[in-house]
C-alpha positions, 0 to 999 in steps of 0.5 A, spaced: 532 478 485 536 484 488 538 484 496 540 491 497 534 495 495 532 501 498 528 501 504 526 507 508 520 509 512 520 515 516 515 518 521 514 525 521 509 527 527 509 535 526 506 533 519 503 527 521 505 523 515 509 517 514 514 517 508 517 511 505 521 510 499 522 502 496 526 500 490 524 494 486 528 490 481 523 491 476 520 494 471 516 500 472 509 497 467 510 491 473 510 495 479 504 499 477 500 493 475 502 490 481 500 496 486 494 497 481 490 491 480 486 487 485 489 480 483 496 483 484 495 486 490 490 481 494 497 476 493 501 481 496 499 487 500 497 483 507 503 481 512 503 474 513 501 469 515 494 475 514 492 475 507 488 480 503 482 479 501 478 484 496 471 485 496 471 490 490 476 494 486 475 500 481 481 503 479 478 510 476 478 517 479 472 515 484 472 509 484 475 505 491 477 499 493 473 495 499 478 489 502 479 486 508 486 483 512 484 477 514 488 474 521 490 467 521 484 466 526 479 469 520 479 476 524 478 481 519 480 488 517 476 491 513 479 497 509 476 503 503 480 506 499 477 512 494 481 513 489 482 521 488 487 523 482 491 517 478 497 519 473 498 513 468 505 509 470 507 515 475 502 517 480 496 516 484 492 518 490 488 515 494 484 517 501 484 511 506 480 510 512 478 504 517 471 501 515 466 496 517 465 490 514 458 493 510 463 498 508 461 504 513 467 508 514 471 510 520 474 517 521 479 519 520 484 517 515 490 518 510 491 521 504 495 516 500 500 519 495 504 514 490 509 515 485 514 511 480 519 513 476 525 508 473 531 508 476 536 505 470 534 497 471 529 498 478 523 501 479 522 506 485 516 508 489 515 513 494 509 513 498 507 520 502 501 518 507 497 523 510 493 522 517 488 527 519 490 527 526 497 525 528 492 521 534 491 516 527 497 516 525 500 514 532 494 508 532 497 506 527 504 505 528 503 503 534 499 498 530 505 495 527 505 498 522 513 501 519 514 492 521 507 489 517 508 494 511 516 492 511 513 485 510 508 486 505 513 489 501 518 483 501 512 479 499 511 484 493 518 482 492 518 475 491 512 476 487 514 481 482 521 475 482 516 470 480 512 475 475 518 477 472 520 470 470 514 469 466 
């Protein structure tokens, strides 16, 4: 696999929303199902030594995902994602807030936009995400967040290397 990918993630406080833009050495159909499918994203999406564990996943117009970050101590996380708008193969978005474990969510939250497009062999993924107050998306970085979705993303790296192989 490729080591110089892009990676950029920049904060933008006055519009409350964090952009990112991740290359990856992987066809487009690979990457998508990678972001779209509760198998693939259960394998990547949590910072280790955490890990993803999803409740339940309908990616439809309306549908939503219910998961959990669980922490090596068993703490968990738990997050609902709903589905709003989905573009085969170039983009999705989603509404994502905070949760209890029986799925109450916990205002507020971000509205998360997700496009693909192919770069000659790679694949790049930008991701605005929108906070409905900058109190949140403060409490998020703060969070550690631009340092665990960093490390997410390799993890997604190394598994779209092994997918790939097959």
């Amino acid at each position: 696999m490729t080591t110089n990918l892009q990676f950029d993630l920049t904060v933008d406080k006055a519009a409350k929303t964090v952009y990112i833009t991740r290359e990856f050495d992987a066809d487009l159909s690979l990457v998508w199902d990678a972001f779209t499918k509760q198998e693939l994203l259960d394998q990547w999406v949590a910072p280790k030594p955490w890990t993803s564990k999803t409740k339940h996943m309908n990616f439809e117009v309306g549908g939503s995902r219910f998961y959990a970050m669980v922490g090596p101590e068993g703490q968990e996380g738990w997050i609902l994602q709903q589905y709003k708008s989905i573009t085969p193969k170039t983009n999705f978005k989603l509404f994502n807030v905070f949760a209890d474990k029986d799925e109450n969510p916990q205002p507020p939250g971000s509205d998360w936009d997700y496009n693909f497009s192919e770069q000659g062999e790679r694949t790049v993924v930008h991701i605005s995400i929108y906070n409905d107050s900058l109190a949140r998306m403060e409490k998020m970085i703060e969070m550690g967040f631009k340092e665990g979705f960093a490390m997410s993303l390799q993890n997604l790296d190394e598994l779209l290397g092994t997918l790939s192989q097959r």
